[in-house]
C-alpha positions in Angstrom: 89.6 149.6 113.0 90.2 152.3 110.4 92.5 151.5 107.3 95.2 154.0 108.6 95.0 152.5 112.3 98.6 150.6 112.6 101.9 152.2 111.4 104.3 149.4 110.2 108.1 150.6 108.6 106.9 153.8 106.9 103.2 152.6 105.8 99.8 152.8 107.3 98.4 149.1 107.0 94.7 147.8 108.2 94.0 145.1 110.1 94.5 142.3 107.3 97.5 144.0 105.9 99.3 143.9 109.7 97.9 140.6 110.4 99.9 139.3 107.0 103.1 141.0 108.1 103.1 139.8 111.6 103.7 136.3 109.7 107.1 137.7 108.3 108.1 139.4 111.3 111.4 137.9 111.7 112.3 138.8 108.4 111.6 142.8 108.3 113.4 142.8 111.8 116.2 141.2 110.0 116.5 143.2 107.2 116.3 146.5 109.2 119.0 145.7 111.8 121.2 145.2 109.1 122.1 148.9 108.2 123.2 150.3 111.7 121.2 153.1 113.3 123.3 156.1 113.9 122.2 158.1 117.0 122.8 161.5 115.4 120.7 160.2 112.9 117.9 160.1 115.7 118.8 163.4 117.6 118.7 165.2 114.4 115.6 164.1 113.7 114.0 164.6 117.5 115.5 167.9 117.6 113.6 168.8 114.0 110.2 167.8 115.5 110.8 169.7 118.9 110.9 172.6 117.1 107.8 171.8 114.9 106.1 171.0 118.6 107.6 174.3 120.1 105.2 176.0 117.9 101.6 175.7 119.1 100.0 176.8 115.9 102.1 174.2 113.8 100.5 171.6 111.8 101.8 169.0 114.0 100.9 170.2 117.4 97.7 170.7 116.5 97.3 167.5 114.9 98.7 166.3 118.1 96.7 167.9 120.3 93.2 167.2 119.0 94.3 163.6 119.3 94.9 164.3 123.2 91.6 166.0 123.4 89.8 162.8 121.6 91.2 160.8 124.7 89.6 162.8 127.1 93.0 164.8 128.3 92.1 168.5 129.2 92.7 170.6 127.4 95.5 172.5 129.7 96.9 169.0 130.0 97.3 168.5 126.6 98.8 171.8 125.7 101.1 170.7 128.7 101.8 167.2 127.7 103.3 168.6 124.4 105.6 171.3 125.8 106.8 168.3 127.6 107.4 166.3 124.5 108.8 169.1 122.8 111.2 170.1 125.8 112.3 166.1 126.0 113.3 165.5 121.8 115.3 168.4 122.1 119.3 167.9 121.7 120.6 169.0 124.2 118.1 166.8 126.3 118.7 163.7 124.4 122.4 164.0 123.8 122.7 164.4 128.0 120.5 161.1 127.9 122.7 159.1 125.6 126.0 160.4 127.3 124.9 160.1 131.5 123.1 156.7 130.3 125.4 155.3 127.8 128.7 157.1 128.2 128.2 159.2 125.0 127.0 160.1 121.8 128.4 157.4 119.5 128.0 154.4 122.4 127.9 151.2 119.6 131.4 152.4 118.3 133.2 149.1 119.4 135.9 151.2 120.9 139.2 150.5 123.3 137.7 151.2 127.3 141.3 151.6 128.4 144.1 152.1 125.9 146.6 149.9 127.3 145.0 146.4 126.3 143.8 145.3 123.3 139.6 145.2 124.5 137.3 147.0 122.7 133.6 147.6 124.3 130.5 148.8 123.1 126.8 149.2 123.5 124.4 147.5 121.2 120.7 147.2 120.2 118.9 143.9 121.7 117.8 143.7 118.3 113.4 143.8 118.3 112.6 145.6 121.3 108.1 145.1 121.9 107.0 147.9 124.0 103.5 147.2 125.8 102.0 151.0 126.1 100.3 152.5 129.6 97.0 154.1 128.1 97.2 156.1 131.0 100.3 158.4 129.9 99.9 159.0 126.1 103.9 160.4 125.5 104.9 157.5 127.7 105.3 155.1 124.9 106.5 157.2 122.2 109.0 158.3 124.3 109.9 154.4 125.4 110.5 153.9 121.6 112.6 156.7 121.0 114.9 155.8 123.7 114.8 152.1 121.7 115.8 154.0 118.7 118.7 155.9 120.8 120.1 152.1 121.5 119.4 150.8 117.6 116.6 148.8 118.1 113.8 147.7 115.9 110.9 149.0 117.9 107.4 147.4 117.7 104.8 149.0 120.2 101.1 147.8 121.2 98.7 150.4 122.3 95.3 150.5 123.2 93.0 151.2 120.2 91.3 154.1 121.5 94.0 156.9 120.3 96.5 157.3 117.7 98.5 159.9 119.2 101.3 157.6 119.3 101.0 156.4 115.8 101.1 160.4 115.1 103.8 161.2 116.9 106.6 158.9 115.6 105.3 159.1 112.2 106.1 162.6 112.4 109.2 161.9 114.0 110.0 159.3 110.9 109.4 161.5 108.3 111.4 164.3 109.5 114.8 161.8 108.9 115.6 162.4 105.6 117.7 158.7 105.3 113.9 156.8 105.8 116.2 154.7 108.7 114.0 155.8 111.7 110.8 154.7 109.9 112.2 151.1 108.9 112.5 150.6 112.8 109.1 151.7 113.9 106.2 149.6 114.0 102.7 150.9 115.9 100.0 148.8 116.4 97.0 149.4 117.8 94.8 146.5 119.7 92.9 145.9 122.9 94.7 143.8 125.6 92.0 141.5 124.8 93.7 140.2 121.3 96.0 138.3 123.0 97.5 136.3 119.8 98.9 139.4 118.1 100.7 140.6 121.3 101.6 136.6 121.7 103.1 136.5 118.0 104.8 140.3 118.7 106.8 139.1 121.9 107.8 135.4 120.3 110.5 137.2 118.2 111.1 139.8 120.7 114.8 139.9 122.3 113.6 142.3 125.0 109.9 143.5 125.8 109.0 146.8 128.1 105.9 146.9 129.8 103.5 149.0 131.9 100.4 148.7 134.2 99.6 147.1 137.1 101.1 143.3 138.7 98.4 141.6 136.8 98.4 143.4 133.2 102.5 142.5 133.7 102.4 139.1 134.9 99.9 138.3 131.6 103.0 139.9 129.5 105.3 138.3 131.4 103.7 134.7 130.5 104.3 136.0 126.9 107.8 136.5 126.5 110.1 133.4 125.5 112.8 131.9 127.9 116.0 134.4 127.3 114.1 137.3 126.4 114.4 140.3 128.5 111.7 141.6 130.2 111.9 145.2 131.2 109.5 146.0 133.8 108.2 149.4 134.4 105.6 148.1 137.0 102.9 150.2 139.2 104.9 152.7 141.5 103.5 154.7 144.6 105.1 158.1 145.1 104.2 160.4 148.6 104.9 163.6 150.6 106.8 163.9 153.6 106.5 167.0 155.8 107.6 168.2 158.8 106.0 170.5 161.3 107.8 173.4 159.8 107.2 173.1 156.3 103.3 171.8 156.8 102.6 175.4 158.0 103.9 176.9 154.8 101.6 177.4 152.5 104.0 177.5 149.2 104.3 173.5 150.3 100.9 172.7 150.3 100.3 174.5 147.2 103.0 172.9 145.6 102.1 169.4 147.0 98.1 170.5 145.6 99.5 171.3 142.4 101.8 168.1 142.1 98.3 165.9 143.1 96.6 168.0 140.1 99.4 167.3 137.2 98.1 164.3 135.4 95.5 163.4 137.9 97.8 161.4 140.2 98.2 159.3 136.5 101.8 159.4 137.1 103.7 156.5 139.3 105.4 159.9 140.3 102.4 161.7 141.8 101.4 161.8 145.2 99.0 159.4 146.9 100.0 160.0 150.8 100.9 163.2 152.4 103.0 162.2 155.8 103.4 163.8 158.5 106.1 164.1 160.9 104.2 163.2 163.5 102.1 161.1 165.7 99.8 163.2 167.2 96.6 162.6 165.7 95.1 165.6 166.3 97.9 167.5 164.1 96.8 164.9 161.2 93.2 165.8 161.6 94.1 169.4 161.7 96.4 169.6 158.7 93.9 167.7 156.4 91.0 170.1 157.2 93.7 172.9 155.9 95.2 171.2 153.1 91.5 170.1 151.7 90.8 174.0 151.3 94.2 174.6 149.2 93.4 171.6 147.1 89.8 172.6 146.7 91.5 176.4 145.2 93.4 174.6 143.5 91.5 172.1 141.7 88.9 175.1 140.8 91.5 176.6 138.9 91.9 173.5 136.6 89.5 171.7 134.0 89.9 168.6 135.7 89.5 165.3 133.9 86.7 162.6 135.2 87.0 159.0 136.2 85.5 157.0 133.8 82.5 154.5 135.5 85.1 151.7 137.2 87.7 154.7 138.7 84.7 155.8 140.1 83.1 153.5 141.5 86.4 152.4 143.6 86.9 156.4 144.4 83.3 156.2 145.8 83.6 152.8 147.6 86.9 154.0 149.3 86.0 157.5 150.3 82.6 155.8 152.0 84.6 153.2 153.8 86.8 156.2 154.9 83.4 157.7 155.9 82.5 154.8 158.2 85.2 154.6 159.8 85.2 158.1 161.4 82.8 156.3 163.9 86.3 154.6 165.3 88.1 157.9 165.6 90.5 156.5 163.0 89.6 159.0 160.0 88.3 162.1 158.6 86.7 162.8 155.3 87.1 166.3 153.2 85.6 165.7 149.8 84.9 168.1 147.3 80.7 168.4 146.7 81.2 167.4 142.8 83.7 164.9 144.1 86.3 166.2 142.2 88.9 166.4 145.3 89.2 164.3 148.4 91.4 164.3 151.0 91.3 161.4 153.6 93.0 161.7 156.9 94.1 158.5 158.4 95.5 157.9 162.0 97.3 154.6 160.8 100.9 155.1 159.2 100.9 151.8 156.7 101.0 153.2 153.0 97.6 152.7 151.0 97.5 153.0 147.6 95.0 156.8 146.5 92.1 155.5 144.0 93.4 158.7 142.3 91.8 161.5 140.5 92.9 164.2 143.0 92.0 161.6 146.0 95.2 161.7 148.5 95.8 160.3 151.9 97.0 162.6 154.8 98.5 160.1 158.1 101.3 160.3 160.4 105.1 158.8 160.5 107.1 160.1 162.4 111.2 160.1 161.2 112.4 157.5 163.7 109.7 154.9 162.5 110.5 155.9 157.9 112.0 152.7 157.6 110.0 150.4 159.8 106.8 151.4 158.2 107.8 152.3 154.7 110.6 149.5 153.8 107.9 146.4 153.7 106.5 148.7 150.6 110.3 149.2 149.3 109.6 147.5 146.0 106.5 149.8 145.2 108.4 152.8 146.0 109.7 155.7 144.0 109.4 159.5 144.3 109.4 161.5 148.3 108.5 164.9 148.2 110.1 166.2 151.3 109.3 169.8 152.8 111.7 170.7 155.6 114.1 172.8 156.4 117.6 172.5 155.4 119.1 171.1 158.3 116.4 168.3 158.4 116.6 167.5 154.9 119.6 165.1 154.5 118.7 163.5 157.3 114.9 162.7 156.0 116.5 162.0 152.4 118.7 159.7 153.6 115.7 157.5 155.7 113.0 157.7 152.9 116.3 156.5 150.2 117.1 153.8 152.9 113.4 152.7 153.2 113.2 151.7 149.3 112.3 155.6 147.8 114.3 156.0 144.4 113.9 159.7 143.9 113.8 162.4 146.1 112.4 166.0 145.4 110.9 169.0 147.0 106.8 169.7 147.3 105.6 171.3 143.6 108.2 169.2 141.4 107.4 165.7 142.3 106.3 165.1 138.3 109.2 167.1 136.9 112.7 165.7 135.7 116.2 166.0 134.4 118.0 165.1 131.2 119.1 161.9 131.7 117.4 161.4 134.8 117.2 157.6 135.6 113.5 156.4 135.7 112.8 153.8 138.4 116.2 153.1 139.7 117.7 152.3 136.5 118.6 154.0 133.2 116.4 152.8 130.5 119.1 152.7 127.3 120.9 150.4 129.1 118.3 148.2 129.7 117.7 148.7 125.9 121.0 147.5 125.2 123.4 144.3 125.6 126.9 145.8 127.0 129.2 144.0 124.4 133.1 143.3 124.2 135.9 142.1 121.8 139.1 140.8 123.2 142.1 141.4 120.4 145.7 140.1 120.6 148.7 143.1 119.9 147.8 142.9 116.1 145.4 145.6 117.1 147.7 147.7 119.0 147.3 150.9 117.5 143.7 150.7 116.7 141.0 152.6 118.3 137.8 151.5 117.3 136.5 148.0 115.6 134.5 149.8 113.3 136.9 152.2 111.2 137.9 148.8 109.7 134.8 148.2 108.7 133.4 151.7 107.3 133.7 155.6 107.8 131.0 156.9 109.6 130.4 160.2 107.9 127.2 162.2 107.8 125.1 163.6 105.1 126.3 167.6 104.1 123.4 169.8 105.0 121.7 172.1 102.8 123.7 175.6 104.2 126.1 178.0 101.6 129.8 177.5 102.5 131.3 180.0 105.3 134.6 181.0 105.0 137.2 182.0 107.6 136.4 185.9 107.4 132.7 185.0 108.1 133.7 182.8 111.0 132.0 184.7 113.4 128.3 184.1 111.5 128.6 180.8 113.0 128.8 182.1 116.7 125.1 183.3 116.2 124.1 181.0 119.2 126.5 180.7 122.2 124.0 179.3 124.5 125.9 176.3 125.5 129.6 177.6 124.9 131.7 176.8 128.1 135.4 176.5 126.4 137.1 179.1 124.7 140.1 179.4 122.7 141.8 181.4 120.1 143.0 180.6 116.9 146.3 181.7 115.9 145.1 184.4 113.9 148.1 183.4 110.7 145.3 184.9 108.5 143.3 187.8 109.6 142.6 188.7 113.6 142.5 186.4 116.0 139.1 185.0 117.2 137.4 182.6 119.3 136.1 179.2 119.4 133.7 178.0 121.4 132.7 174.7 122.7 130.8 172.9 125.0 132.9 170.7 127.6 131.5 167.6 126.3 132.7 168.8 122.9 136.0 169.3 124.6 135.8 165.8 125.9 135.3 164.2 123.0 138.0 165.7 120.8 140.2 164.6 123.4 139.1 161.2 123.6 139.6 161.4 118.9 142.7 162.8 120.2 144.1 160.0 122.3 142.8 157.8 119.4 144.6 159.5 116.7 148.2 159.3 118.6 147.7 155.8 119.2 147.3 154.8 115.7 150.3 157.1 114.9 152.4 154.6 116.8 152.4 156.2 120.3 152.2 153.5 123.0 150.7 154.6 126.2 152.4 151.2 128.2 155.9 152.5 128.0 156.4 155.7 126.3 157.6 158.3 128.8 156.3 161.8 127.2 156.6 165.4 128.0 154.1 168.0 126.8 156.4 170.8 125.4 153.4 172.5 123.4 152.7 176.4 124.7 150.0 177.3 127.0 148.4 180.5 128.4 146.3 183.5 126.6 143.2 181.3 125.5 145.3 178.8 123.4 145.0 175.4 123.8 148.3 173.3 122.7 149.4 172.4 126.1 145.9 172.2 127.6 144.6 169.8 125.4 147.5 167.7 124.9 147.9 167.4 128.8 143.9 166.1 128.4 144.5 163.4 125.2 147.7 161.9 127.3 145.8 161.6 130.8 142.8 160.3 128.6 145.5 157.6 127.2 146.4 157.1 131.2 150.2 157.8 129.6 153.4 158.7 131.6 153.2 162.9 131.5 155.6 165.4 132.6 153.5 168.6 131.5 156.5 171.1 131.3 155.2 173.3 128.3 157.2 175.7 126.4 160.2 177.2 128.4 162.6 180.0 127.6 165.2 177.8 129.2 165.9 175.1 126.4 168.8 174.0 128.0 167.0 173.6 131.3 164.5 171.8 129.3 166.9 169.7 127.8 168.8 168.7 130.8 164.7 167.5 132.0 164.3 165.4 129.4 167.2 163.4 130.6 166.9 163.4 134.0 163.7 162.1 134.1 164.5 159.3 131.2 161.6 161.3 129.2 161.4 159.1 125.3 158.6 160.8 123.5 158.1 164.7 123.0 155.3 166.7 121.9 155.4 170.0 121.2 155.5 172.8 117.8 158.6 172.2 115.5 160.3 175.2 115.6 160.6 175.4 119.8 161.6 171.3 119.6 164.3 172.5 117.3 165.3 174.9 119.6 165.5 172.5 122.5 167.9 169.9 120.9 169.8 172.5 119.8 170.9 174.4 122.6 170.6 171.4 125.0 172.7 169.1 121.9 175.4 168.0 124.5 172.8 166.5 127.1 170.5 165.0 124.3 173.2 163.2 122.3 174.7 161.8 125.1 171.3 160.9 126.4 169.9 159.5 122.8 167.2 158.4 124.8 164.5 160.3 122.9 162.9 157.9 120.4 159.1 159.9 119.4 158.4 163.1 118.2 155.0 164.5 117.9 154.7 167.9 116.6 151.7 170.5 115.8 151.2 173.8 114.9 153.6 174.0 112.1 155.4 172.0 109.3 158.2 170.2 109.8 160.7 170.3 107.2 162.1 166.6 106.2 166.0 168.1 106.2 165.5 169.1 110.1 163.7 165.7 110.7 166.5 163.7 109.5 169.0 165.4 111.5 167.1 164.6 114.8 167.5 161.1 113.2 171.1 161.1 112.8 172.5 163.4 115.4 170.1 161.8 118.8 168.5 158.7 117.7 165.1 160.0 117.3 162.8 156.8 115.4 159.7 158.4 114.9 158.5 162.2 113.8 154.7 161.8 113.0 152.4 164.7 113.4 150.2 164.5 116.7 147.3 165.4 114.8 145.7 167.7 112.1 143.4 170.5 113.0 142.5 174.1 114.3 141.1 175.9 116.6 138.2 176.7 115.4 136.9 173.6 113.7 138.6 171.2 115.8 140.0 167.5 115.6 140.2 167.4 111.6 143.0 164.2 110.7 145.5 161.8 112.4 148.5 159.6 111.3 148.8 156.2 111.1 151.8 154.2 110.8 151.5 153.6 107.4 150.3 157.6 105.8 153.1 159.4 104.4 154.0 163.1 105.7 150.9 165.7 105.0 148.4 162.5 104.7 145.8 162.5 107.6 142.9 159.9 107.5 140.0 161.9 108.5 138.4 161.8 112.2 135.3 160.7 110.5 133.4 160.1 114.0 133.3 164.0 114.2 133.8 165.5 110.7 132.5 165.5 107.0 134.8 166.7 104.9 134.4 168.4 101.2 137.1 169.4 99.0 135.9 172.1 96.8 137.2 173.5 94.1 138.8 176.4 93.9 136.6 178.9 91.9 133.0 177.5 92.9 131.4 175.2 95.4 131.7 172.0 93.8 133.0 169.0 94.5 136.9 169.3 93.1 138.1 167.4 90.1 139.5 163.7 91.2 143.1 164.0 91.7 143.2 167.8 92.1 143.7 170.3 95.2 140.5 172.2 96.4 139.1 173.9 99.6 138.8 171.9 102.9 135.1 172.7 104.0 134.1 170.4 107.3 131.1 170.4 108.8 131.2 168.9 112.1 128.6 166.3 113.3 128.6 166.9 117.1 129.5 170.7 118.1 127.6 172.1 120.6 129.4 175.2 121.9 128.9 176.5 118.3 127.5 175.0 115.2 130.1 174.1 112.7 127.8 173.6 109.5 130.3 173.6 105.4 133.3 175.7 107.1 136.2 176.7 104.7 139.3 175.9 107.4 141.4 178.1 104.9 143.7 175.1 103.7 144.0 172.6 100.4 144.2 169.6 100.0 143.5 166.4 97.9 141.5 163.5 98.2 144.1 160.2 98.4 142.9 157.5 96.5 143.1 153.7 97.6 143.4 151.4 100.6 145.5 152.9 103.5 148.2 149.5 104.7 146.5 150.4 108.3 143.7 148.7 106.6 141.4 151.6 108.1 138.3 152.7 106.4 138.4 156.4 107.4 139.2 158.6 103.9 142.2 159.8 103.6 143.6 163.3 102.3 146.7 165.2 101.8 146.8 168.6 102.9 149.0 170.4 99.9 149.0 174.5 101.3 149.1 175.8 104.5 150.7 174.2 107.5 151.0 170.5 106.9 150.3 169.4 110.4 148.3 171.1 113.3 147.6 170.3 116.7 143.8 169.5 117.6 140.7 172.1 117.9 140.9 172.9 121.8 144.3 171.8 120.6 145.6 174.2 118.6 148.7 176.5 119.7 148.6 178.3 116.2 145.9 178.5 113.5 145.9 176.3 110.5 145.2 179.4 108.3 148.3 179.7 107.0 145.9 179.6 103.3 144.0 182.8 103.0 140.2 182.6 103.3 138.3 182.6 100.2 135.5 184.7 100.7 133.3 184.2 97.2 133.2 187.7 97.0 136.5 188.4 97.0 137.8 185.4 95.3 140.4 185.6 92.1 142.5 182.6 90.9 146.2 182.8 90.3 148.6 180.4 88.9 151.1 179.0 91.6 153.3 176.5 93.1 151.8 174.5 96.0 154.9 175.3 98.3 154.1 171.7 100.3 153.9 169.4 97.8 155.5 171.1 94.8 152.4 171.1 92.5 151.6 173.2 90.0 148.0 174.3 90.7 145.5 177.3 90.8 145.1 178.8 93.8 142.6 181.1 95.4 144.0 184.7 96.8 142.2 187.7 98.0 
């Protein structure tokens, strides 16, 4: 072994020095569980080496690649194998992942699963997760680990000693994470199966160990791992192709079923080993191989196919000349390639038999009515049908092949592809990378979202980017690719414009949303509420207000903003509506032109507003004159950078703790980007951690504000700040009915200080003008 073989926390170590730390393993598991992992941490960091492997003539993918090429992958392959990698550490692909397989992004917050009971859920990390590498699929393990890292694990992974491409790969991938976490929970070592005592001493402090290979490689793991730890299986896998009569006459099929046979070598469980027909008519069998062996022979010639090492071929040659003997019964025919590169064997008998692979595939008959009979004895073996057929027969077949045991079904030519977030043997992997956890509270905890903003904020680093103020908004809209939500901002300072976002982003300020109003006292068991916020022309009050009550599962008459305040009034009462949501000014109105109804009524007892301040003169006569208890604002915000701040029972008016889960927030001062004096008003930049219709990266929302200092009486960790200019209280990104812009941008080249009275808070201070 070279001195640089085995990558352990950071550090290439030797034999002697891995051989020492294996004694103390317990102990560096220990310490590096006990900072949390964030997954943005790891997508980040993913995302930065997709890029680096996007670029051929990079440092890494040629690294990479020569390490592919020492293992005997062609060279095509190779190139291949790292467009894959490349495509799969993307964010987009890993954040679809983390949300289809874990419900989203954030999945260990220890947050409320319904908002009416006091039970918080969450998904954590097993703890030491021991992966046991295929050497037969070189990104298969890297990629095993970085899904551990997606679920917080400490990962420690055995591969064979003859390559270091995964030792490569997740270096790389740990020294592109700035905070040095990734690399404390990573942990490469490279050993034969045959050193059975270091595999022995990795899976005694395991808590869960994944494995590949065949039944006996995993029943000699499976005799390693301790009594309660979790063995995660990813055991041998037979994949075929199903065609009927129409499709096998097409020759896009067979060319697609050729090239799916090439990919890899049939080294994926997902390649195909049998070609079926729907058939059982021998003669038809006998026919099609002849054909299909002549589109696999093109198709192979086209390739720099890889060769079986002595053993593959020697069980390639000994099957293929059984095969041969046989065609004295009538039972077979033989098409083989003269360098033996290809065969195809044609078999009259329907039972499935394993291919000794290297483009060697099996061609019998089966017909539909008899799928399950034959195939379902085989159920636990099965995973991917390639089924050519036409329309009307596909459902049908789909159905029988899914009934017989088959756990994905495809067409011919994409029996090796996949989807983000596509679930690999039945099952998705993060979860079985995780424990489902769950915390049952008493009402103490009734207005608390999430475990862990009592225990710390969970805010990001700032990234390295200038600030961008409002009037250079539209610099951040340089890449709409994933923008599916649109709606404008108010437009209180300069035109109106745009925001986009992605639907999950929508989803998840909704879901902050719901959060914020139930730590600002609203109670989704009994509270009767009525959306009043305006809708229509791209703006989002009503919209997203309607979403963060049906995400609380809350009593909801959606009126929205009527001309008819009376009318609206007269609503409230009749249908014994107790909490109302809507922008201060048209709330007014309502109560005011519907007084008779509403003090008779005094059945209104919450008030949420957005969108504008609400003066404490007209808040006190809602108090006095109809009984209202509670005026809190429904959340802080703008269209364009989204959920920003919510209440809590115990923040004074203009103090928002900040939605730390999706924001980092700066306060600058006034005349230069630096942090702003303790004590004193700056700028409110955000950069937001999780935008995907647009990136959000140091934005100037256009307000001030001030840091508060202290403990909140919530006893929540998220910081808190008081917004002292501009509109005290907004409604929610999507959210917003108005922007919060009421402050004018502050555009560094147009920037001049002038003395002034904050006109919320009544403090003398400097503020920036155009």
């Amino acid at each position: 072994m070279t001195a640089d073989q085995h990558y352990w926390q950071g550090e290439w170590v030797d034999d002697a020095e891995a051989e020492r730390r294996l004694d103390d393993l317990d102990a560096h598991v220990a310490t590096a569980l006990a900072d949390r992992l964030n997954p943005l941490t790891v997508l980040a960091a993913c995302d930065r080496l997709a890029i680096a492997l996007a670029d051929p003539a990079g440092a890494q993918s040629v690294r990479l690649f020569a390490e592919l090429r020492a293992a005997r992958i062609p060279a095509g392959e190779a190139a291949r194998t790292l467009t894959d990698i490349a495509e799969g550490l993307s964010r987009e692909a890993l954040e679809a992942k983390l949300t289809r397989e874990l419900g989203g992004i954030d999945p260990g917050r220890l947050a409320r699963f319904d908002f009416r009971r006091e039970i918080f859920e969450g998904w954590l990390p097993v703890g030491l997760l021991v992966h046991v590498a295929p050497g037969n699929a070189p990104a298969a393990g890297a990629f095993s680990v970085i899904e551990g890292l997606l679920a917080g694990n400490v990962n420690a992974i055995k591969t064979s000693g003859s390559s270091r491409f995964t030792q490569l790969l997740l270096a790389a991938l740990a020294e592109l994470d700035p905070t040095g976490t990734i690399a404390t929970r990573v942990l490469v070592l490279a050993f034969p199966s045959s050193r059975t005592g270091w595999l022995e001493r990795l899976c005694a402090g395991a808590d869960a160990v994944a494995a590949w290979g065949g039944e006996e490689a995993l029943a000699g793991v499976a005799a390693l791992v301790p009594a309660g730890c979790r063995l995660v299986d990813w055991g041998p896998k037979l994949s075929f192709a199903y065609l009927t009569e129409h499709s096998w006459a097409e020759p896009s099929a067979l060319r697609g079923i050729a090239d799916d046979i090439c990919r890899l070598d049939q080294q994926a469980c997902s390649s195909p080993q049998v070609i079926y027909l729907d058939t059982d008519d021998t003669e038809q069998v006998f026919a099609f191989a002849e054909r299909f062996a002549a589109v696999l022979a093109q198709t192979v010639a086209e390739l720099d196919p890889a060769l079986p090492d002595l053993l593959e071929s020697a069980e390639i040659t000994n099957t293929v000349l059984v095969a041969g003997l046989e065609e004295h019964l009538g039972l077979t025919r033989v098409h083989a390639a003269e360098d033996g590169n290809w065969h195809v064997l044609a078999d009259v008998r329907s039972a499935l038999r394993a291919s000794p692979l290297y483009r060697t595939v099996w061609v019998k008959p089966l017909p539909r009515k008899e799928i399950v009979q034959v195939l379902r004895p085989m159920r636990r073996y099965l995973q991917t049908a390639a089924i050519g057929a036409e329309r009307a027969d596909l459902a049908v077949l789909a159905g029988e092949v899914l009934t017989a045991g088959v756990l994905r079904v495809t067409v011919p030519g994409r029996m090796l592809d996949s989807y983000d977030g596509e679930p690999h043997d039945g099952v998705y992997a993060l979860q079985r990378y995780s424990r489902r956890v769950d915390v049952q509270l008493d009402e103490r905890f009734a207005t608390d979202s999430c475990l862990d903003d009592l225990v710390g904020a969970r805010e990001l680093a700032v990234p390295s980017v200038p600030v961008t103020g409002k009037t250079e908004f539209e610099q951040l809209q340089d890449d709409l690719g994933r923008a599916e939500v649109f709606f404008r901002s108010g437009g209180s300072s300069g035109a109106p414009k745009l925001s986009a976002f992605a639907w999950d982003d929508y989803h998840e300020h909704m879901r902050s949303g719901a959060e914020g109003l139930l730590a600002a006292g609203f109670d989704p068991r009994t509270d009767r509420a009525m959306n009043l916020f305006f809708g229509g022309q791209l703006y989002g009050g009503f919209l997203s207000f309607f979403s963060v009550l049906e995400t609380l599962q809350a009593v909801q008459f959606p009126m929205a903003a009527q001309d008819d305040h009376a009318a609206v009034a007269h609503s409230i009462v009749d249908h014994r509506v107790d909490t109302l949501f809507g922008m201060p000014s048209y709330l007014l109105r309502v109560f005011t032109e519907g007084a008779d109804a509403l003090r008779g009524y005094r059945g209104v007892r919450k008030v949420y507003f957005g969108g504008e301040h609400f003066p404490e003169r007209q808040q006190a006569w809602l108090r006095e004159e109809f009984g209202v208890e509670l005026i809190r604002s429904a959340a802080y915000g703008s269209a364009d950078a989204g959920p920003l701040g919510y209440q809590c029972g115990e923040t004074p008016p203009r103090v928002h703790h900040l939605f730390s889960g999706l924001q980092t927030l700066e306060i600058l001062a006034l005349d230069e980007d630096r942090p702003a004096p303790a004590g004193e008003a700056g700028r409110l930049v955000f950069t937001s951690h999780t935008r995907r219709g647009q990136r959000l990266d140091r934005y100037e929302i256009g307000d001030l504000g001030r840091w508060v200092a202290g403990e909140c009486g919530c006893a929540g960790a998220a910081p808190r700040a008081s917004s002292c200019w501009a509109a005290s209280a907004t409604s929610s990104a999507a959210a917003a009915t108005s922007s919060t812009t009421a402050g004018s941008s502050r555009s560094r080249r147009r920037r001049s200080s002038t003395g002034a009275r904050c006109r919320s808070c009544s403090t003398r201070t400097t503020r920036a003008s155009r």
